[in-house]
Structures are given as C-alpha cells and as structure tokens.
C-alpha positions in Angstrom: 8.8 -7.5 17.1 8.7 -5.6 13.6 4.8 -5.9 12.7 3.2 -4.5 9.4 -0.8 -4.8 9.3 -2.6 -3.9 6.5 -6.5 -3.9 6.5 -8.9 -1.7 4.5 -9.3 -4.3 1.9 -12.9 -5.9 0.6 -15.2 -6.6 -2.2 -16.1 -3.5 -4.2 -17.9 -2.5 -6.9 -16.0 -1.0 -10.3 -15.9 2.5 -9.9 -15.7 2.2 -6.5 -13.4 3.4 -3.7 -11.2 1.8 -0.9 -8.6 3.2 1.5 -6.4 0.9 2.2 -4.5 1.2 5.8 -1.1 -0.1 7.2 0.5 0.2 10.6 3.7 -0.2 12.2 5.1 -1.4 14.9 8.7 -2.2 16.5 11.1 -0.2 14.2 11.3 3.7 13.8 8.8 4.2 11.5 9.5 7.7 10.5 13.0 7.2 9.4 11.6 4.4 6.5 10.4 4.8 3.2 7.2 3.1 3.0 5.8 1.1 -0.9 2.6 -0.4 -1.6 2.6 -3.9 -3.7 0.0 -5.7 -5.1 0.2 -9.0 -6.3 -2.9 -10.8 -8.7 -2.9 -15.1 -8.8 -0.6 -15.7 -11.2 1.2 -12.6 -11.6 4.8 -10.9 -10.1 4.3 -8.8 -7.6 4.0 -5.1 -8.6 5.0 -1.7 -7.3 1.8 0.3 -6.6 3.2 3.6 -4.8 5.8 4.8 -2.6 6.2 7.8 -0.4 9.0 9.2 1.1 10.0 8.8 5.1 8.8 12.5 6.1 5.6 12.3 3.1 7.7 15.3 0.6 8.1 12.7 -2.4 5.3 10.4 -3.9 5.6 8.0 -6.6 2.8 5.9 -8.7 2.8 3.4 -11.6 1.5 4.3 -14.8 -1.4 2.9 -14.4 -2.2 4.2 -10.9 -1.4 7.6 -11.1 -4.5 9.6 -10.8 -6.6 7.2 -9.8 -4.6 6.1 -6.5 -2.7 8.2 -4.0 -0.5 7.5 -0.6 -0.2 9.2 2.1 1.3 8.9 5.6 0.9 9.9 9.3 4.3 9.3 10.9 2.6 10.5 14.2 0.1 7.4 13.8 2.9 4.9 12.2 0.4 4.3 9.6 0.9 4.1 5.6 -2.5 4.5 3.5 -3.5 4.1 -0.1 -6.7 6.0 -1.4 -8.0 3.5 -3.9 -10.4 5.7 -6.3 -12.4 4.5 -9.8 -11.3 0.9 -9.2 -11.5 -1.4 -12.0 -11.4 -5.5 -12.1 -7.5 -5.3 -12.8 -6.9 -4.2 -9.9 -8.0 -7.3 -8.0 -5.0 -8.2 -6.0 -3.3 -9.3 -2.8 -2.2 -5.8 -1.9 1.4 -5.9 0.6 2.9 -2.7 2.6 7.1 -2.7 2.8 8.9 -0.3 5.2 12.3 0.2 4.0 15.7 1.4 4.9 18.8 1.5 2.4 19.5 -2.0 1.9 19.5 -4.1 5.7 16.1 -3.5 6.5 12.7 -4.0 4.9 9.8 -5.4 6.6 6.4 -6.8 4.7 2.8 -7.0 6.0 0.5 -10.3 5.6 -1.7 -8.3 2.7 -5.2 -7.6 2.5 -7.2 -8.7 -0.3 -8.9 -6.0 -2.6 -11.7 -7.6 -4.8 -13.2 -5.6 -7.7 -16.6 -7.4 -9.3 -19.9 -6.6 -10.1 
C-alpha cells in the first residue's frame, strides 16, 4: 500500500524552529516530485514548498522563502521541511504530496504545527 507519514510537528514557541519529516512507502519514491501543504482552520489549503524528484530544483512561497527550506533523502524515502523563525501564521495542519505527471499523487494524514507563546 502507498503510505505517506508525516511527523515532526508540535507546539513551539515564535521564533522557534521545527523539522518537519515525511516518509514513503509503496511507490518509487525517487522518480516523484514531492510538495509540502499546509492548511489553517478555515483557510484553503496552501503550497509551502516543493522539490524536485532527484533534490536539483527547490521552490517556496513568498512568504516562506528564507525562512523554510526542503530537502530530501531519496536513499531514506523521506521529504523534510526545516521550519526556522516561526511565527503564529504559520499554525497549520501541514500535508506531504508525492506526485507524478497527472495519474498519481499520494497525500499524508498531516501533522499539526502549533506556534504560541
């Protein structure tokens, strides 16, 4: 079965840091392009960042760039988001999503990232 399982997530402070882990299972995880999502109550769900199947080509929203940054270890089949100087916004449902052209994408269950003082 095609599994994605995010965990990393938890309550932290602003200004804080998370990393933010997801692994695969049951599909050939090197040949996908892997995303992050978020998703806050009440909001659409949002593109975080996305890096290419073989890790050559990263890409942020606006308002992550410099502050976040993906990375992945197609050895490990695992995705991960470096989460640095978080802020309250940021609080959010946050989703992995493997994808290949346009038959297959696969999402995770989400982990929650909490940022309060």
């Amino acid at each position: 079965q095609v599994q994605l399982v995010e965990s990393g997530g938890g309550l932290v402070q602003p200004g804080g840091s998370l990393r933010l882990s997801c692994t695969a299972s049951g599909f050939t995880f090197s040949n996908y392009r892997m995303r992050w999502y978020r998703q806050a109550p009440g909001k659409e769900r949002e593109l975080v960042a996305g890096i290419s199947s073989n890790g050559g080509t990263t890409d942020y929203a606006d308002s992550m760039k410099g502050r976040f940054a993906i990375s992945r270890d197609n050895a490990k089949n695992t995705v991960y988001l470096q989460m640095n100087s978080l802020k309250p916004e940021d609080t959010a449902v946050y989703y992995c999503n493997a994808r290949s052209g346009l038959r297959y994408s696969y999402w995770g269950q989400g982990t929650q990232v909490t940022v309060s003082s």
